[in-house]
MARDREN-987670 format. One record per residue (C-alpha): residue number from 1; x, y, z. Coordinates in nm, 3 decimals, m for minus. Each point is the difference from the previous one (the first is absolute). Example, Ala and Ser with C-alpha at 12.3 -4.5 7.8 and 13.67 -1.06 7.14 Angstrom:
@n = 1 X = 1.230 Y = m0.450 Z = 0.780
@n = 2 X = 0.137 Y = 0.344 Z = m0.066
# end
This chain:
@n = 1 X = m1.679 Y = 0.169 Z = m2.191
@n = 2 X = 0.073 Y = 0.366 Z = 0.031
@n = 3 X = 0.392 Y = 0.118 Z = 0.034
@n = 4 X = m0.120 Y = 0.176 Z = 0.335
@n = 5 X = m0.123 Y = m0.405 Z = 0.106
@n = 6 X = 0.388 Y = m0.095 Z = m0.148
@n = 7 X = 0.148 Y = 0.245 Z = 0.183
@n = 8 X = m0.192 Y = m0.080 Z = 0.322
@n = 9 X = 0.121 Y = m0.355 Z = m0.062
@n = 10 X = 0.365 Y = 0.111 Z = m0.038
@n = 11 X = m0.001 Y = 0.188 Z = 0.271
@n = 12 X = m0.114 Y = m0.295 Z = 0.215
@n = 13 X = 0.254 Y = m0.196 Z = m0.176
@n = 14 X = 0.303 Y = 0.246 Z = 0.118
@n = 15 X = m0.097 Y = 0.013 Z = 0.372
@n = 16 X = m0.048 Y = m0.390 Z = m0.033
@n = 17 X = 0.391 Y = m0.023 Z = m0.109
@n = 18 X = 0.100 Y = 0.272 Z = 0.247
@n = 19 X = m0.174 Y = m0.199 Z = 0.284
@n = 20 X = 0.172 Y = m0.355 Z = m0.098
@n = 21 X = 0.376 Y = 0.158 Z = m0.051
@n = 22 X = m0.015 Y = 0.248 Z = 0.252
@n = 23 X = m0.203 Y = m0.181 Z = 0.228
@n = 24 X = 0.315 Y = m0.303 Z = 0.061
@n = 25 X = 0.271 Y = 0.278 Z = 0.009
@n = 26 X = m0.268 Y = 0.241 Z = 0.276
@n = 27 X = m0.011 Y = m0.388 Z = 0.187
@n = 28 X = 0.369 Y = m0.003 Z = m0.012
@n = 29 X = 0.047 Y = 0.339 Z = 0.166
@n = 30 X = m0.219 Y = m0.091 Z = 0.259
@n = 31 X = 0.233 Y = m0.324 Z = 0.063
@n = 32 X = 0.301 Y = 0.138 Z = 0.045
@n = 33 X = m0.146 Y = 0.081 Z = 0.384
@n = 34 X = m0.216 Y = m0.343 Z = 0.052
@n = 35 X = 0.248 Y = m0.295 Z = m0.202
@n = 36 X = 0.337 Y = 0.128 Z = 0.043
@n = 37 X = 0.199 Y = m0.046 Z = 0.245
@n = 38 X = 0.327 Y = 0.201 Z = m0.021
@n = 39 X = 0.067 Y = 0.251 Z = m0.248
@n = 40 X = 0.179 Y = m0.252 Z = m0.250
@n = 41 X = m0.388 Y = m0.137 Z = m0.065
@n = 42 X = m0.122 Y = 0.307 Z = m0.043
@n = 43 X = 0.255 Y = 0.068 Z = m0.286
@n = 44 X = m0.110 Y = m0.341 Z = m0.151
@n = 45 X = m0.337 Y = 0.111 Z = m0.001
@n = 46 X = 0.044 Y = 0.332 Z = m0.115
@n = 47 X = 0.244 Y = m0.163 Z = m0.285
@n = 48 X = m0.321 Y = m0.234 Z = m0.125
@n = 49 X = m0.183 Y = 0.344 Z = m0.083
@n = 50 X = 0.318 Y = 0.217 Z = m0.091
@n = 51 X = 0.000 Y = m0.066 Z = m0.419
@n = 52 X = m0.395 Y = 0.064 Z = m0.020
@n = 53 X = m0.135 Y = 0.215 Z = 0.305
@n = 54 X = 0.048 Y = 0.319 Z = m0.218
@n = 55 X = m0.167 Y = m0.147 Z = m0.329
@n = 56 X = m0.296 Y = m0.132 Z = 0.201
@n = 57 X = m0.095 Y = 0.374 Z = 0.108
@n = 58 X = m0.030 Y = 0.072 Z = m0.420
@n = 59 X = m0.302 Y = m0.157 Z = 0.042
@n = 60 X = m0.154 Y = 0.206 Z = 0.232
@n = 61 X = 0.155 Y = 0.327 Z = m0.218
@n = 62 X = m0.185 Y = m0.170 Z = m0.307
@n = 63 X = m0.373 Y = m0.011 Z = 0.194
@n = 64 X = 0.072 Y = 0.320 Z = 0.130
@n = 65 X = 0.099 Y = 0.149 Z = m0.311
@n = 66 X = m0.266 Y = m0.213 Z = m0.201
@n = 67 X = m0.295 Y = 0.140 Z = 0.237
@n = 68 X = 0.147 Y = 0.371 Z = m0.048
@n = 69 X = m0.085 Y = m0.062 Z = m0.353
@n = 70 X = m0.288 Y = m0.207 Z = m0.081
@n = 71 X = m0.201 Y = 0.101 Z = 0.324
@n = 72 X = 0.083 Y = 0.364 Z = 0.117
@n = 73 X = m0.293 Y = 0.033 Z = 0.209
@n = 74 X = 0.072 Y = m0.331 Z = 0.186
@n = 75 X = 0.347 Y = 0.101 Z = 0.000
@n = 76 X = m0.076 Y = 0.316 Z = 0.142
@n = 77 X = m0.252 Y = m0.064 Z = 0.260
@n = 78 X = 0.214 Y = m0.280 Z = 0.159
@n = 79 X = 0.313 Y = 0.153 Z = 0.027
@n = 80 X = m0.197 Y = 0.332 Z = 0.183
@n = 81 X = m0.225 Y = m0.244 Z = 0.199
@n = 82 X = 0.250 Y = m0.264 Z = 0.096
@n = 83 X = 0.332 Y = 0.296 Z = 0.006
@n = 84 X = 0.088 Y = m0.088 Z = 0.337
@n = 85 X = 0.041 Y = m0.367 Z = 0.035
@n = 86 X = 0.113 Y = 0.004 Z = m0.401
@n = 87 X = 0.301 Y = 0.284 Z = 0.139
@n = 88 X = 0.102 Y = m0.252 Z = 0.269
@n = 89 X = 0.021 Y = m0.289 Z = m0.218
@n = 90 X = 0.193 Y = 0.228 Z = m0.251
@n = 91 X = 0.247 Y = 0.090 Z = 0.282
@n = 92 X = 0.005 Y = m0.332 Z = 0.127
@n = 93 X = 0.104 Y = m0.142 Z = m0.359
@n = 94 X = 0.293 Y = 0.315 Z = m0.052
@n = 95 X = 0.161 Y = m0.081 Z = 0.351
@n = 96 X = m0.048 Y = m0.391 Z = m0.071
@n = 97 X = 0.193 Y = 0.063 Z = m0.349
@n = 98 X = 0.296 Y = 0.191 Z = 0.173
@n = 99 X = 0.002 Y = m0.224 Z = 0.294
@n = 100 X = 0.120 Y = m0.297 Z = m0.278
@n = 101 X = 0.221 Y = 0.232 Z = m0.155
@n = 102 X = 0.172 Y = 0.157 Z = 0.320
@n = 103 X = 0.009 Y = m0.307 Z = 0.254
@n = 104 X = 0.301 Y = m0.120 Z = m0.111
@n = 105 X = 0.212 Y = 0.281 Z = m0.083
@n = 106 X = 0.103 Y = 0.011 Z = 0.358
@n = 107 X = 0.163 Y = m0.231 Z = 0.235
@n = 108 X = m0.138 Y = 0.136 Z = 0.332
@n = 109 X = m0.255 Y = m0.199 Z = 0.167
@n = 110 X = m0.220 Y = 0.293 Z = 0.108
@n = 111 X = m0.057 Y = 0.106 Z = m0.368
@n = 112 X = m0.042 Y = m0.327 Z = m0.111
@n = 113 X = m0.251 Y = m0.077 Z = 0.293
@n = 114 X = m0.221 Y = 0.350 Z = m0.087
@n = 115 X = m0.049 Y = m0.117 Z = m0.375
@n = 116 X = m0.081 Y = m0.333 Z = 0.073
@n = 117 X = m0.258 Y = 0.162 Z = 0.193
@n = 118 X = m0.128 Y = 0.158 Z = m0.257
@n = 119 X = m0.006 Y = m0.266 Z = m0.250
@n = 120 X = m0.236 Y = m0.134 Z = 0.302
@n = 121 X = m0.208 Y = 0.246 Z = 0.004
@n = 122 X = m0.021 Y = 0.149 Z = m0.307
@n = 123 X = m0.135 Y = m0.369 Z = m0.124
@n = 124 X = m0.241 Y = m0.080 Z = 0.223
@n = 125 X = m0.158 Y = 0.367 Z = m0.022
@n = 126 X = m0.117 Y = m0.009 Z = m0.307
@n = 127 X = m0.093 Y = m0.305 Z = m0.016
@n = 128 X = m0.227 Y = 0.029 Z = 0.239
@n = 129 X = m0.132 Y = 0.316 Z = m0.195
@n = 130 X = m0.049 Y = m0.104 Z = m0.275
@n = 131 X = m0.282 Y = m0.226 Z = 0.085
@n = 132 X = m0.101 Y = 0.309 Z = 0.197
@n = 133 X = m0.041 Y = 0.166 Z = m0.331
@n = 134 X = m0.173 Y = m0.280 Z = m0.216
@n = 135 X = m0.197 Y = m0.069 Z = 0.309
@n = 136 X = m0.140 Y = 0.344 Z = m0.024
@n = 137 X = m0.047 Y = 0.003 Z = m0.396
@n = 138 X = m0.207 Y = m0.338 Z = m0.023
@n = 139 X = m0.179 Y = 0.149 Z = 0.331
@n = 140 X = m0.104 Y = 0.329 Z = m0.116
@n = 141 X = 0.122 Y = 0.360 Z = 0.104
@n = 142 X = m0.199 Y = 0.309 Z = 0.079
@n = 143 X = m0.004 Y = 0.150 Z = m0.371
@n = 144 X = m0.241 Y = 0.298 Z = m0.110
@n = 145 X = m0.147 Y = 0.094 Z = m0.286
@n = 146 X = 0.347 Y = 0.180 Z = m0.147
@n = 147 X = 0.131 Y = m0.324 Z = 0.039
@n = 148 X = 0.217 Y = 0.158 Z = 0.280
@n = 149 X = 0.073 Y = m0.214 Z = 0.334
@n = 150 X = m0.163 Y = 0.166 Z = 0.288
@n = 151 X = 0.111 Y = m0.229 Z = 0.301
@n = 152 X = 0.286 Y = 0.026 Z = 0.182
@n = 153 X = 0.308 Y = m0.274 Z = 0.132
@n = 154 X = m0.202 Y = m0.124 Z = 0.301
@n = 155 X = m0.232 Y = m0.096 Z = m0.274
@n = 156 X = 0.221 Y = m0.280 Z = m0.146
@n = 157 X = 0.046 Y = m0.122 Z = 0.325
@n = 158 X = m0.328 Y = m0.238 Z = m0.030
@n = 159 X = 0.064 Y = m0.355 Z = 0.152
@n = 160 X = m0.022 Y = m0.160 Z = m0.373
@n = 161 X = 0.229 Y = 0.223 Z = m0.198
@n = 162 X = 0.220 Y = m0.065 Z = 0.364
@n = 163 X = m0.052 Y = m0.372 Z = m0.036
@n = 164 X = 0.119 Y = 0.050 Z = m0.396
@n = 165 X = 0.331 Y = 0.111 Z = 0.141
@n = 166 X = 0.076 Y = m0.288 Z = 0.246
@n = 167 X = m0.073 Y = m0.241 Z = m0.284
@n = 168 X = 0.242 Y = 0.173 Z = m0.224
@n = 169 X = 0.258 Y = m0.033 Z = 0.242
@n = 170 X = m0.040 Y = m0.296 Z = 0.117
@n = 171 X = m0.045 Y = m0.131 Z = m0.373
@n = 172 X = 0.302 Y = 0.184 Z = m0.108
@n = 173 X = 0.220 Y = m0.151 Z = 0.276
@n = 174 X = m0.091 Y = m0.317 Z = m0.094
@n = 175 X = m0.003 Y = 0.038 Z = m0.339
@n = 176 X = 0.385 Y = 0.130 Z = 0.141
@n = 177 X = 0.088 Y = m0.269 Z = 0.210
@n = 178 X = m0.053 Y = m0.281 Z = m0.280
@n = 179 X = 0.228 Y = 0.184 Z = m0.255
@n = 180 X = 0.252 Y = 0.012 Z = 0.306
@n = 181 X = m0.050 Y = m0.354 Z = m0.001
@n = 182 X = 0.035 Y = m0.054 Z = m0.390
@n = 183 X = 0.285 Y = 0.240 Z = m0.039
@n = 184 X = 0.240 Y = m0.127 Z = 0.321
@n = 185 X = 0.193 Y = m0.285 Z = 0.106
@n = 186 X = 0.052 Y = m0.119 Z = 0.352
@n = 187 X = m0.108 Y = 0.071 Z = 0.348
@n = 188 X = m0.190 Y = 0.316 Z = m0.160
@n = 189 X = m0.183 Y = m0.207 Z = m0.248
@n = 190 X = m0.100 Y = m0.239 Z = 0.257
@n = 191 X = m0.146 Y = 0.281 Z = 0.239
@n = 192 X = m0.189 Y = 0.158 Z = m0.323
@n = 193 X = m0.182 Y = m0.253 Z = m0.059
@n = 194 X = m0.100 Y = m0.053 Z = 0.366
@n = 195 X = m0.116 Y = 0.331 Z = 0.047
@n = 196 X = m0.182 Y = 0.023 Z = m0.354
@n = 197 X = m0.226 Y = m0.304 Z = 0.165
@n = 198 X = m0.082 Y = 0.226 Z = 0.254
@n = 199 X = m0.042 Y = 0.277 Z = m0.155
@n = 200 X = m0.219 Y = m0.145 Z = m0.291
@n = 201 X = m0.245 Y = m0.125 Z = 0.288
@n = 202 X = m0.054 Y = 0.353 Z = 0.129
@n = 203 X = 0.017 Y = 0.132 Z = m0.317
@n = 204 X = m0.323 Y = m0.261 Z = m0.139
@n = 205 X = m0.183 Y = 0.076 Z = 0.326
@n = 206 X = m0.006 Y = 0.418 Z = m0.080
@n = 207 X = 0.001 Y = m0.057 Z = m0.352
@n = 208 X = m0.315 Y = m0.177 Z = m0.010
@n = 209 X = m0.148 Y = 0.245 Z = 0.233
@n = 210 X = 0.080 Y = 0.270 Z = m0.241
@n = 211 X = m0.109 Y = m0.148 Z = m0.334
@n = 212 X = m0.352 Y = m0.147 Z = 0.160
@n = 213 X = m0.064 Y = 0.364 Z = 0.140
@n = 214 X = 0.116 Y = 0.140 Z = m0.383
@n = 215 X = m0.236 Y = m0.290 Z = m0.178
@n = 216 X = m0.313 Y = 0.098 Z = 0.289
@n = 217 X = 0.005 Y = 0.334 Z = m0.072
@n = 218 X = 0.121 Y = 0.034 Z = m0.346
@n = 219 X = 0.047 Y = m0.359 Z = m0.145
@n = 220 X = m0.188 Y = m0.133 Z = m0.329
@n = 221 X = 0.101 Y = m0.361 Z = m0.161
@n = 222 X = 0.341 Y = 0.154 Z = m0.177
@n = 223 X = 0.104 Y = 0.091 Z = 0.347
@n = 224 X = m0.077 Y = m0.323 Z = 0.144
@n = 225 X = 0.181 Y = m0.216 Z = m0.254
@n = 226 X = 0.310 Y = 0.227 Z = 0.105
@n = 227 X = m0.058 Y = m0.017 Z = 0.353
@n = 228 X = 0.010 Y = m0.357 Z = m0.015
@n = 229 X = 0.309 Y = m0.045 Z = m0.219
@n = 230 X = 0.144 Y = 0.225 Z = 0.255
@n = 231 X = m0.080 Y = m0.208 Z = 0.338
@n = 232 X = 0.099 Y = m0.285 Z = m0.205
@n = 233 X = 0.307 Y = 0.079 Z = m0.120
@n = 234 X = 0.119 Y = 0.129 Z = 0.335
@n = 235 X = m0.096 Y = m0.305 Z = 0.178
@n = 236 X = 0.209 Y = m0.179 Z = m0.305
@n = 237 X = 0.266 Y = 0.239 Z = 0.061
@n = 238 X = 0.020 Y = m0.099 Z = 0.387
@n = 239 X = m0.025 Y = m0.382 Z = m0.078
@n = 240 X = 0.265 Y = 0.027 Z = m0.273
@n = 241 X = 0.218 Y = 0.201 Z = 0.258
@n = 242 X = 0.007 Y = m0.271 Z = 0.269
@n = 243 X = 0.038 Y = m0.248 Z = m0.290
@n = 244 X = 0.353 Y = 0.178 Z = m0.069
@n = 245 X = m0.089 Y = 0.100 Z = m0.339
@n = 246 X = 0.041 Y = 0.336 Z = 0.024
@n = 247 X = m0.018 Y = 0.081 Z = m0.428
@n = 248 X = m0.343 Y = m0.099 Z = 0.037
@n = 249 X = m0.057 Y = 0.156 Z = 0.338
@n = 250 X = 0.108 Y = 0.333 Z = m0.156
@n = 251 X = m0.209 Y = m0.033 Z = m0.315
@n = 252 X = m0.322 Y = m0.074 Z = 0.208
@n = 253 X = 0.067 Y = 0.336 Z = 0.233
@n = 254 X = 0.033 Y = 0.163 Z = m0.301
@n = 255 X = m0.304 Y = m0.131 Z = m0.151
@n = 256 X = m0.141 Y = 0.086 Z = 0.382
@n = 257 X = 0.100 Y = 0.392 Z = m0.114
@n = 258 X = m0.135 Y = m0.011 Z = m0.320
@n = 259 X = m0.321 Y = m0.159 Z = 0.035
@n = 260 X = m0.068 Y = 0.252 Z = 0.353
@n = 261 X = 0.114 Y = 0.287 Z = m0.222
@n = 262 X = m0.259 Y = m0.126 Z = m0.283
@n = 263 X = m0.266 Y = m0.020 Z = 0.266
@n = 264 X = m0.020 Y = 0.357 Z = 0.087
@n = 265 X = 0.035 Y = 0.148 Z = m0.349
@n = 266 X = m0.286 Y = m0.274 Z = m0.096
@n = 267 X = m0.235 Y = 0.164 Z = 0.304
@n = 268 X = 0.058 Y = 0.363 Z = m0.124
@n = 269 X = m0.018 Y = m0.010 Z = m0.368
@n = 270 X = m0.174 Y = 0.220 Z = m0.135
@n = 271 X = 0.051 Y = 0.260 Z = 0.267
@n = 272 X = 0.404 Y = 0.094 Z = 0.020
@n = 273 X = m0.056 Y = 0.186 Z = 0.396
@n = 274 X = m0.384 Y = m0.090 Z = 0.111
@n = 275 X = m0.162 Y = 0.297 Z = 0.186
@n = 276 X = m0.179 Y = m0.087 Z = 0.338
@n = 277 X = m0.190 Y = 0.270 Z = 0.048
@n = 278 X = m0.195 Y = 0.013 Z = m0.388
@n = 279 X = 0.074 Y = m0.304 Z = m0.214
@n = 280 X = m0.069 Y = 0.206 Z = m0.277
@n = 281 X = 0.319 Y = 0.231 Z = 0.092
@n = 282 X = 0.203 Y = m0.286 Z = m0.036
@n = 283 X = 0.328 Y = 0.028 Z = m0.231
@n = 284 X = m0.052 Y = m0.287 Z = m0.285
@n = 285 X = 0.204 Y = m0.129 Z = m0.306
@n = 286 X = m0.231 Y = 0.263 Z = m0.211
@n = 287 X = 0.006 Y = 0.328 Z = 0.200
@n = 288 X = 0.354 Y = m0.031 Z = 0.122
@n = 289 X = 0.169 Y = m0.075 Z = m0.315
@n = 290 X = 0.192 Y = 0.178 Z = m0.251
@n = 291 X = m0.081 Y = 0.103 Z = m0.359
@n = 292 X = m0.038 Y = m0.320 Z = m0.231
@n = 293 X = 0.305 Y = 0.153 Z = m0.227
@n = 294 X = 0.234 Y = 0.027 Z = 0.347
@n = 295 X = m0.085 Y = m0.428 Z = 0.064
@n = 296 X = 0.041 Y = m0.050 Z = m0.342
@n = 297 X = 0.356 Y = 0.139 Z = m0.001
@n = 298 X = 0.043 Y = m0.167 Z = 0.303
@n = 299 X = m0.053 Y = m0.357 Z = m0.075
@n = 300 X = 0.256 Y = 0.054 Z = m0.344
@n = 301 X = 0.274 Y = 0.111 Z = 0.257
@n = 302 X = m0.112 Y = m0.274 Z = 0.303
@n = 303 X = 0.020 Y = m0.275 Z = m0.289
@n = 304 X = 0.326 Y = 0.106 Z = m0.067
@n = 305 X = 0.154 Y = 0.077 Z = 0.257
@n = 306 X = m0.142 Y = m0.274 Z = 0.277
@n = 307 X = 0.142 Y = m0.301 Z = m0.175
@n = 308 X = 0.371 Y = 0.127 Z = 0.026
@n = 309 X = m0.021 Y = 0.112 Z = 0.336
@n = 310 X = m0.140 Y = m0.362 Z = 0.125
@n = 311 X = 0.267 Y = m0.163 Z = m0.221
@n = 312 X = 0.254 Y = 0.165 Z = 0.157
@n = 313 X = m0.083 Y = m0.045 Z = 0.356
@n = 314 X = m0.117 Y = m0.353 Z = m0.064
@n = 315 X = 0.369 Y = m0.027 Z = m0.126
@n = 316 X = 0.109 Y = 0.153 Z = 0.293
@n = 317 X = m0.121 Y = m0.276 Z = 0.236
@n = 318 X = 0.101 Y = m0.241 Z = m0.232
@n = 319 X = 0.368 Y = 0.099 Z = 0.033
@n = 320 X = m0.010 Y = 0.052 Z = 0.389
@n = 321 X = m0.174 Y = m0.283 Z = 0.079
@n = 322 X = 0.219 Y = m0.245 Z = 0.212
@n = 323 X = m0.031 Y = m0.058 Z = 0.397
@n = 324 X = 0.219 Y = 0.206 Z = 0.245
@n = 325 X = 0.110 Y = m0.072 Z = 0.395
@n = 326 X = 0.187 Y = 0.098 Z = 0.213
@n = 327 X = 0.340 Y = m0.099 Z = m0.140
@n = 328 X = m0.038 Y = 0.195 Z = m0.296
@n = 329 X = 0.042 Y = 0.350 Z = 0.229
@n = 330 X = 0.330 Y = 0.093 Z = 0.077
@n = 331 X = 0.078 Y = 0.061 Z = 0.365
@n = 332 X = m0.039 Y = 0.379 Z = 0.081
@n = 333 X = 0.339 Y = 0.200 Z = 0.016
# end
C-alpha cells in the first residue's frame, strides 16, 4: 500500500470519528427544541455535551488539516467548489461555540431564549449539510480538466446529495437522542428513549434509501458488507433502545456512523472528488496527493501525535461520565 492509499484511509478514519462524536452532541443541539420541555432540560442536555462538545470539533480540524496536507488538490477543489455551504457550516459551528459559552452568562430570559435558538439551529444546519456535502463527493461534481469545479450551488442541490442530508440529520438526532437517554436520569431519560424509537424508524427507512441508491450506482462487495453492517446495526440499535439498554443502543448507532461513513469512502476509492462530466478528470489518491517525502513526514508526526490526543479525550469521557437530571441544575437566580 502506498502512503497516498494510508493517507486516504486516515482521512476516512478522521471524518469517521468526527461523524460519531460530533454527530450525538449535533443530535443534542437539535433536542434542546424537540425533548425539552422548560429551559431546566435544556441545561441538562446541554450539560451531557458541555466537557466534550469542543474536543469533538478537533476532529474535524485534524481531516481538515490532514487533507490540506496530504491531498492539496482535493483540498483545494472542495473548499472552492463546495465554499458556500462549507462557509455556512463554518458560521454555523462559530455561533454554536459562543452560543455554549454565552447562554449562561446572563440571567434575562430573552438572551437566554436567542442562544438556545441558536444552539437549535446551528445543530441541525450542518448536519443536514454535511450529508449535502458527502452526498455530492460520492455523487460526482462538475470538475474539468484543471481539476477546477465548474458547477455552481444549485448544482449540489440534486435529490440524492439532498436525501444524504436528511439521513444525516435524522441519524445524528438519533444517534443524539440515545446518548440523552444513556447520559440522564428521570422523566428526560424516559422521553429519550421514546423518541430515539421513533426516530430510529425514520431514520432506517431514509437510511436504507440512501445506502441502496450509493451501492446501485457506486457499490462493489466492500460496500455491501458495510452497508449491511450498517442497516444491521441500526435496527440493533433501535431494538436495544426499546429493550432499555441504552450502552448497547449507543454502541450500535455508533457502529450505524461508522460503517455508513465506511460505505462511501469504500464507493470512491480510488478517486478522492469523481468528475461527472470526464471520468478521466477525476481527482484520485495519485493525482491529488502530495510529494511522497511530505506523507512520509506526515505519518512520523500522525503516529505520534494521534495516540495522545485519543488518550486524552478518551480520558475525558471517562472522568465525565455519570448520568445528569434535572435536580442536578440549580434553580435560575
Amino acid at each position: 500500500m502506498e502512503l497516498h492509499d494510508v493517507w486516504f484511509v486516515l482521512i476516512a478514519f478522521l471524518w469517521t470519528g468526527y461523524f460519531f462524536l460530533e454527530g450525538f452532541d449535533f443530535g443534542i443541539g437539535v433536542l434542546t427544541k424537540l425533548l425539552a420541555r422548560d429551559r431546566k432540560e435544556r441545561r441538562v442536555l446541554i450539560n451531557t455535551i458541555g466537557p466534550v462538545w469542543d474536543g469533538n470539533e478537533v476532529w474535524l480540524l485534524s481531516a481538515g488539516g490532514a487533507t490540506f496536507a496530504a491531498f492539496p488538490e482535493w483540498y483545494a477543489t472542495l473548499f472552492s467548489g463546495f465554499y458556500l455551504p462549507l462557509l455556512i457550516i463554518l458560521f454555523c459551528l462559530i455561533v454554536r461555540g459562543v452560543a455554549f459559552e454565552y447562554r449562561h452568562k446572563r440571567d434575562e430570559d430573552r438572551w437566554q431564549t436567542n442562544w438556545e435558538h441558536a444552539i437549535f439551529w446551528c445543530s441541525l444546519i450542518p448536519a443536514f449539510l454535511w450529508g449535502v456535502a458527502f452526498g455530492n463527493i460520492v455523487r460526482g461534481v462538475k470538475i474539468n480538466g484543471e481539476m477546477e469545479y465548474v458547477g455552481n450551488v444549485a448544482d449540489l442541490l440534486n435529490p440524492y446529495a439532498l436525501l444524504g442530508g436528511l439521513v444525516t440529520l435524522t441519524l445524528f438526532t438519533f444517534h443524539g437522542a440515545v446518548f440523552a437517554a444513556l447520559k440522564t436520569v428521570g422523566d428526560i431519560r424516559g422521553r429519550a428513549r421514546a423518541l430515539a424509537t421513533k426516530l430510529g424508524l425514520l431514520t432506517a427507512v431514509l437510511a436504507l434509501g440512501f445506502l441502496g441508491w450509493t451501492q446501485a450506482g457506486k457499490g462493489d462487495t466492500a460496500s455491501l458488507v458495510a452497508m449491511i453492517v450498517a442497516v444491521v446495526a441500526l435496527v440493533a440499535a433501535i431494538g436495544t433502545n426499546l429493550a432499555g439498554r441504552e450502552g448497547w443502543s449507543f454502541a450500535f448507532s455508533g457502529v450505524t456512523i461508522v460503517a455508513a461513513v465506511a460505505m462511501l469512502f469504500l464507493t470512491l476509492f480510488p478517486n478522492v472528488m469523481p468528475s461527472s462530466l470526464n471520468e478521466a478528470w477525476s481527482l484520485t489518491v495519485t493525482n491529488a496527493s502530495s510529494t511522497p517525502y511530505t506523507l512520509k513526514i506526515m505519518t512520523w508526526c500522525a503516529g505520534i501525535a494521534a495516540p495522545l490526543v485519543m488518550l486524552y479525550q478518551g480520558w475525558t469521557y471517562w472522568v465525565f461520565r455519570k448520568r445528569i437530571g434535572t435536580q442536578h441544575i440549580a434553580d435560575a437566580h
